[in-house]
Backbone as CSV, one residue per row, in Angstrom:
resi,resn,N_x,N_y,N_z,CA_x,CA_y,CA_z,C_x,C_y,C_z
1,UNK,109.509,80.028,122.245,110.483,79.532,121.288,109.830,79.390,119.926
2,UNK,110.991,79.587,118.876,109.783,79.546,117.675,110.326,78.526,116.732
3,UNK,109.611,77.936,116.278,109.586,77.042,115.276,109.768,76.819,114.125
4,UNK,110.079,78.379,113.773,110.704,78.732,112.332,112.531,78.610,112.279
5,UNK,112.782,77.951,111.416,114.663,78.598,111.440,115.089,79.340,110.837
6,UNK,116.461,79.910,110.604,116.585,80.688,110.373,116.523,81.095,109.016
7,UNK,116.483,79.476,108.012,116.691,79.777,106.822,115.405,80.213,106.492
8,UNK,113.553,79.594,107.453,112.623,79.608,107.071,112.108,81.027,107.088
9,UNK,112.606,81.512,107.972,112.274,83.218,109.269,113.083,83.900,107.728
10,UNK,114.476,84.126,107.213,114.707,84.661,105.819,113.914,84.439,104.519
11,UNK,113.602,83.427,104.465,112.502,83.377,103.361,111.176,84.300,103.552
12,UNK,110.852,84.055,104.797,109.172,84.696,105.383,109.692,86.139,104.638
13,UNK,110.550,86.721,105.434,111.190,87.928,105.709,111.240,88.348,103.965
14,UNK,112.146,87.708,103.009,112.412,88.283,102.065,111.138,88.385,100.835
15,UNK,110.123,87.048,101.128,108.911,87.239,100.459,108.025,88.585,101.036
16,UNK,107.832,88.977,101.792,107.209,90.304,102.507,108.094,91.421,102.241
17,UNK,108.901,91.320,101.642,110.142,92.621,101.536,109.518,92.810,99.718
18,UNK,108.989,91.678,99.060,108.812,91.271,97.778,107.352,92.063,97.331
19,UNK,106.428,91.157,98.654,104.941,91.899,98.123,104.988,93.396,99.154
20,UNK,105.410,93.721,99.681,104.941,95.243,100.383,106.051,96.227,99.732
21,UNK,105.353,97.393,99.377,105.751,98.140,98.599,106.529,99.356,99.159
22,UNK,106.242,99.622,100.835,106.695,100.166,101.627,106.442,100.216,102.927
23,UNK,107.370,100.823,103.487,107.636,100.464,105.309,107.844,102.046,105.685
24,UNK,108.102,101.606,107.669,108.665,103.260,108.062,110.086,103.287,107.803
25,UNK,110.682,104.245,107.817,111.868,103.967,108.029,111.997,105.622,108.820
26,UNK,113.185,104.693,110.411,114.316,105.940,110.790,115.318,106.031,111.305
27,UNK,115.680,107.353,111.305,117.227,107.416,111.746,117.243,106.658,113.275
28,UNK,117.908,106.067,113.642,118.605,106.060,115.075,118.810,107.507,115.964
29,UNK,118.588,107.908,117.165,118.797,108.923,118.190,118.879,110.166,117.404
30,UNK,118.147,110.412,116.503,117.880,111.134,115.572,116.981,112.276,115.875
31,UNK,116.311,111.988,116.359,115.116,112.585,117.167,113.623,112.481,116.496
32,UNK,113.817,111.863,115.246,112.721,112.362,114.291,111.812,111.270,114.277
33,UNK,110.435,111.053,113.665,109.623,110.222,113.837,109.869,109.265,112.513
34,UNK,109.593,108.075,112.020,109.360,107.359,111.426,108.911,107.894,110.515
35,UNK,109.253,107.271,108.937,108.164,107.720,107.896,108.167,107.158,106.810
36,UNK,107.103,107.172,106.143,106.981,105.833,104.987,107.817,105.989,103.854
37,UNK,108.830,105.427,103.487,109.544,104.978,102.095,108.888,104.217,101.101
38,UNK,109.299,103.948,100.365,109.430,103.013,99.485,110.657,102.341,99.397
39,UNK,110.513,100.655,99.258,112.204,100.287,99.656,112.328,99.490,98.434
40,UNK,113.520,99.151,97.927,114.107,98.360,96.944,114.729,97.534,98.025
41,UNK,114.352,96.333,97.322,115.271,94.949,98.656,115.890,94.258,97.682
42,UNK,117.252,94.004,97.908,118.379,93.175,97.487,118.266,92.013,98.348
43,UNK,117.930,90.962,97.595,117.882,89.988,98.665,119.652,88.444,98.500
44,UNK,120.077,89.107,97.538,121.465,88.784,97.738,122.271,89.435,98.562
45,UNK,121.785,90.359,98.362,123.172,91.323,99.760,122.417,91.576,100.859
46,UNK,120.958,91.369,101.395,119.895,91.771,101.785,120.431,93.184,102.441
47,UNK,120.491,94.059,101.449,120.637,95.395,101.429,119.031,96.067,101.045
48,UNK,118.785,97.090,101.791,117.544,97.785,101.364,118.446,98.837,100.950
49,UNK,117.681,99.589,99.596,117.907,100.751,99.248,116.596,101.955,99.081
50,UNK,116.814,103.485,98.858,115.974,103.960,99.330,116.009,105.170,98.172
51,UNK,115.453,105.813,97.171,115.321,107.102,96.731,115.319,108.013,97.740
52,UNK,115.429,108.962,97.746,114.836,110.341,97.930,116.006,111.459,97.696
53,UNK,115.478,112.752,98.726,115.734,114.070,98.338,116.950,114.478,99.087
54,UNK,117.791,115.343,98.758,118.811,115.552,100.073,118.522,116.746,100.453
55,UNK,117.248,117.178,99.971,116.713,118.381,100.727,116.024,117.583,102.059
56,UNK,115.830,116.503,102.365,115.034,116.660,103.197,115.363,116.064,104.942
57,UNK,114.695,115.805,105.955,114.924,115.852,107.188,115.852,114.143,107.393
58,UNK,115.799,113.495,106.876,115.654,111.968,106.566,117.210,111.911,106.539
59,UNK,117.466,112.477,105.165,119.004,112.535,104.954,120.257,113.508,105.792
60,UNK,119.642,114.437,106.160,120.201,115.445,106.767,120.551,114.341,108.211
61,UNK,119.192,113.807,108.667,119.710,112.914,109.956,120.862,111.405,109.932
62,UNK,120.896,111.622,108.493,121.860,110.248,107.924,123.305,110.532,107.700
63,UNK,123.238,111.804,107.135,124.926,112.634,107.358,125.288,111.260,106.569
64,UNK,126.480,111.564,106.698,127.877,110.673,105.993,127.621,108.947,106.523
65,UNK,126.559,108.270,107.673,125.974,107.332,108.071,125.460,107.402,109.836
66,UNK,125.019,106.973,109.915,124.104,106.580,110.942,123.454,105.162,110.997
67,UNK,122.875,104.585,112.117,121.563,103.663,112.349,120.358,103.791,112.003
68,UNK,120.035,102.952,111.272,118.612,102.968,111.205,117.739,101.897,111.550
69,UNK,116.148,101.778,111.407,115.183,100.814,111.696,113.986,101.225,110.336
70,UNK,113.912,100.011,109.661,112.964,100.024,108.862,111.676,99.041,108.939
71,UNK,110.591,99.498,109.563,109.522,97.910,109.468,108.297,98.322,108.463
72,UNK,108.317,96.701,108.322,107.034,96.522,107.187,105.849,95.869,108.427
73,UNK,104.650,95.325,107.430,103.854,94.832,107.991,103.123,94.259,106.699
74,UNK,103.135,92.534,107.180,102.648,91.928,105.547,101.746,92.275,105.020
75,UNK,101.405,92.175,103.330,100.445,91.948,103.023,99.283,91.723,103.782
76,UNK,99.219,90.770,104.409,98.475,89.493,105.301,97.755,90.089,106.156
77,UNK,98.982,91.137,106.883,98.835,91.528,108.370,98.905,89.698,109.360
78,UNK,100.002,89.332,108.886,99.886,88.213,109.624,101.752,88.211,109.913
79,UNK,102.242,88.863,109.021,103.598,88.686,109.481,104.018,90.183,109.724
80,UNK,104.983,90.439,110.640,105.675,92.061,110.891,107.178,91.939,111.225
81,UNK,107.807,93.269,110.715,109.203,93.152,110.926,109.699,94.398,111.173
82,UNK,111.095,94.219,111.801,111.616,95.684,112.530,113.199,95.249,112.015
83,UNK,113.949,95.578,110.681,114.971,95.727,110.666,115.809,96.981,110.650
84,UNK,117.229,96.552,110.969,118.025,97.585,112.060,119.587,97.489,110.842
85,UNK,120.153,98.115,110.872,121.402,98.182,110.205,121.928,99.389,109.626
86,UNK,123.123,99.867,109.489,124.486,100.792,109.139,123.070,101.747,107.262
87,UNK,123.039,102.758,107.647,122.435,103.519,107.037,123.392,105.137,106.114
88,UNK,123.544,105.085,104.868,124.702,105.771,104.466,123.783,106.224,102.850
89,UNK,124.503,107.360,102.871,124.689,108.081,101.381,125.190,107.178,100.291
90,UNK,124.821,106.896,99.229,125.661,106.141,98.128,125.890,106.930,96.776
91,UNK,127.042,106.778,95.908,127.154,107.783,94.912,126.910,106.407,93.693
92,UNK,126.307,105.435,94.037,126.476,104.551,92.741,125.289,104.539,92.155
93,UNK,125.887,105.250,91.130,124.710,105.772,89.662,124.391,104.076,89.274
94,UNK,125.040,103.391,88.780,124.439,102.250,88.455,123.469,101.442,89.107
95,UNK,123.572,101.461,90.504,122.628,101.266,91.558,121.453,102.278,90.813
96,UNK,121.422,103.331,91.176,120.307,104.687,91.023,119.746,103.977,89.741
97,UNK,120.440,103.727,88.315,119.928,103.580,87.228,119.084,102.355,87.132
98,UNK,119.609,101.545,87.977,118.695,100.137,87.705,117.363,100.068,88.591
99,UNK,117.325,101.312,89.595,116.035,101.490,90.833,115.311,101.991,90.321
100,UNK,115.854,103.118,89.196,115.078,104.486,88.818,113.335,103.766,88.162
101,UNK,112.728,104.968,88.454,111.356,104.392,87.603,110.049,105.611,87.910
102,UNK,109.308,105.424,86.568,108.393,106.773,86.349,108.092,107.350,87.614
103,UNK,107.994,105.762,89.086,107.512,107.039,90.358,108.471,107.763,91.009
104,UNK,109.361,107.467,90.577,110.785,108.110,91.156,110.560,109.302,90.340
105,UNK,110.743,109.151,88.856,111.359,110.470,88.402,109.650,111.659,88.461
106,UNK,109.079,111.003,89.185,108.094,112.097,89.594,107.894,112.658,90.405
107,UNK,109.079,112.645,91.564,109.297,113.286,92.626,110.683,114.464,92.076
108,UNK,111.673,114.015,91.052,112.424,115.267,90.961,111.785,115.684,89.388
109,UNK,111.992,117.354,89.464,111.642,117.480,88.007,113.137,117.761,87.005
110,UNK,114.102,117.247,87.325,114.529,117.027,86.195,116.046,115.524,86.344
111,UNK,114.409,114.956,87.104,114.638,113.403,86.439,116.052,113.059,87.566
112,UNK,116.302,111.683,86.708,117.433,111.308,87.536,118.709,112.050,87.979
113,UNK,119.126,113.050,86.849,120.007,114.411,86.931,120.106,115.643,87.856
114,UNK,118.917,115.229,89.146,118.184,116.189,89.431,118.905,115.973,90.805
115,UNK,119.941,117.472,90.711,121.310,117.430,91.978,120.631,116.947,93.442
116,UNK,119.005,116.659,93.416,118.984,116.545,94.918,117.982,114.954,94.953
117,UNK,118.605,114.109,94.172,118.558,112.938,94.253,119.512,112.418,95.267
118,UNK,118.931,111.219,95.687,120.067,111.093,96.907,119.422,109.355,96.659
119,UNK,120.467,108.790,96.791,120.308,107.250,97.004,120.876,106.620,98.359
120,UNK,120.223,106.399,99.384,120.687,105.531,100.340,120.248,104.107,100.490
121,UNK,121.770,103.964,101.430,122.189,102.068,101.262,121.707,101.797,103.214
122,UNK,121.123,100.672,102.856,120.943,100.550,104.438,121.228,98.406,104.580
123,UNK,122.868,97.976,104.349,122.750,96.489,104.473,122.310,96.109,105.833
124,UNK,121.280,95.429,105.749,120.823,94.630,106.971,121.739,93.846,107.947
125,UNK,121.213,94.456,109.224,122.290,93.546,110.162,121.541,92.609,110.899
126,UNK,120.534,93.376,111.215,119.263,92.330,111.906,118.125,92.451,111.571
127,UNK,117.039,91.398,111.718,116.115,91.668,111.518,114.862,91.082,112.572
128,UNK,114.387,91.163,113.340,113.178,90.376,114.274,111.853,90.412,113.557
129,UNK,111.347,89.246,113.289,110.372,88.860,112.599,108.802,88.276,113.551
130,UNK,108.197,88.642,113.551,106.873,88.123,114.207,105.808,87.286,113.126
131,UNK,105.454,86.261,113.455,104.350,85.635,112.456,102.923,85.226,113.194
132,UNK,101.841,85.387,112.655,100.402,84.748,113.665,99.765,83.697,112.668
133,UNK,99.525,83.069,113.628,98.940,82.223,113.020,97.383,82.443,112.275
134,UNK,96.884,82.497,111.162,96.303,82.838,110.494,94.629,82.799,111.179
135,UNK,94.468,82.109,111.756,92.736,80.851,111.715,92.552,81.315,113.243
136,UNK,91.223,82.293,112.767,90.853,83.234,114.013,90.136,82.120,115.128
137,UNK,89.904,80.305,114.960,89.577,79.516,115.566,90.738,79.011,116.764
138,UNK,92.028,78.902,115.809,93.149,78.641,116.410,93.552,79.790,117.763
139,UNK,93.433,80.886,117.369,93.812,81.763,117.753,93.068,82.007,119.684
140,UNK,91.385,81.646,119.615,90.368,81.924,120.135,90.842,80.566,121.466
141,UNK,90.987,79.518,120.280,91.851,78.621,121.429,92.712,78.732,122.606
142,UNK,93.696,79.247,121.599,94.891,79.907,122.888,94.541,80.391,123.822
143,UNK,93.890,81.711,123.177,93.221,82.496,124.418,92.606,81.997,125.631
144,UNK,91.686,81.170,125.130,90.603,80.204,125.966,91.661,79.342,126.855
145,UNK,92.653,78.401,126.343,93.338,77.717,127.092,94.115,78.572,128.129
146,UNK,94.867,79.135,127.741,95.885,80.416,128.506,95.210,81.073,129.793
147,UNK,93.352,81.195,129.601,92.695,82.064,130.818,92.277,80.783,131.586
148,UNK,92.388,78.996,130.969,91.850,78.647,132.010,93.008,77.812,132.777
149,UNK,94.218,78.189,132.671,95.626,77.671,132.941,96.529,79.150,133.379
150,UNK,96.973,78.703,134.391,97.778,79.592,134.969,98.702,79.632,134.637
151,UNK,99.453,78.923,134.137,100.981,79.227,133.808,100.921,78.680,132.193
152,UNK,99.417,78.518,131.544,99.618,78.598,129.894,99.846,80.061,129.345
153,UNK,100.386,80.380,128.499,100.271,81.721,127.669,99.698,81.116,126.260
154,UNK,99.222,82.270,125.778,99.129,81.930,124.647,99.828,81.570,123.099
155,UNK,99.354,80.578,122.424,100.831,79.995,121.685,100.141,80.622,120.202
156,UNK,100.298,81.880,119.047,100.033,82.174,118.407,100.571,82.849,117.283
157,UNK,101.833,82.409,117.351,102.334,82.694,116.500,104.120,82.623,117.046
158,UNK,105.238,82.713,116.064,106.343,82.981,116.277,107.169,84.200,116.486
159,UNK,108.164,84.070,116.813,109.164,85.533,116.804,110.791,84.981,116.561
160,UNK,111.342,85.120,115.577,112.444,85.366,115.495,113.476,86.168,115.215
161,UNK,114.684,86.156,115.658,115.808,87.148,115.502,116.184,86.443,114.176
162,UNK,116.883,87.508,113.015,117.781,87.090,112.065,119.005,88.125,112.196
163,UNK,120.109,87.340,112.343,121.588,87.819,112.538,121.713,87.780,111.013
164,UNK,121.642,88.740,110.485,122.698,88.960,108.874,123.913,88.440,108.729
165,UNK,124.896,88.870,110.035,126.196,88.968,109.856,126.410,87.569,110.323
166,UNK,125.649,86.745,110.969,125.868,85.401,111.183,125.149,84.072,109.679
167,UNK,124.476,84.964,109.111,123.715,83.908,108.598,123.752,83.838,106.774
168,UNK,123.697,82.338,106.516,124.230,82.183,105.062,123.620,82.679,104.062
């Protein structure tokens, strides 16, 4: 059971969406492997958004929408996450204009105008969050207690679910 709530497990979550600069991201039954983005996080709509190409394998598996899974892994390496939610094409230039930036327009060469820009929307539906506890003493503990107790496990950290569609 974890000890974080839900408002605390969204904060963790949206500060790590803040300092990491990118995650995997993939399609659902897609067939294809995971692969590193760069994400823009809306943490009012906690919508991730995504540049890229519509030349490429990513979008082609996204069609008109699909499922996806995007995880990070903190800064820290002390916190990790696996979010899941409704993955789609978007035509909103104003979105595009306010994301855009020199590393973007250095993937098309002619810039934001460049017909195989593609902006996808991916609003979060869930998210499962893992945290460890930092203090490799703490940690050594558990272990130690857990092998000399049969029915201890080790207590090192949290895991929580975040419901989007349930939560304020």
């Amino acid at each position: 059971m974890s000890d974080l709530s839900q408002a605390e497990a969204r904060d963790t979550l949206f500060e790590m969406m803040d300092d990491v600069r990118a995650g995997m991201l993939g399609v659902s039954e897609s067939g294809q492997h995971m692969q590193p983005m760069t994400h823009f996080f809306d943490r009012d709509t906690a919508t991730l958004w995504f540049i890229t190409s519509k030349q490429t394998d990513l979008v082609r598996a996204v069609g008109m929408g699909a499922t996806a899974h995007f995880t990070v892994t903190g800064e820290d390496h002390k916190a990790w996450t696996c979010m899941s939610g409704p993955i789609s094409q978007s035509a909103d230039r104003a979105k595009l204009d306010e994301l855009w930036s020199v590393v973007s327009a250095a993937w098309f060469d002619e810039g934001r105008e460049d017909p195989d820009v593609c902006l996808l929307q991916m609003p979060l539906r869930e998210a499962a969050l893992w945290t460890a506890t930092g203090n490799p003493l703490m940690f050594g503990m558990e272990i130690a207690k857990a092998n000399m107790t049969e029915d201890k496990k080790p207590d090192i950290g949290d895991h929580v679910i975040i419901n989007f569609q349930t939560a304020a």
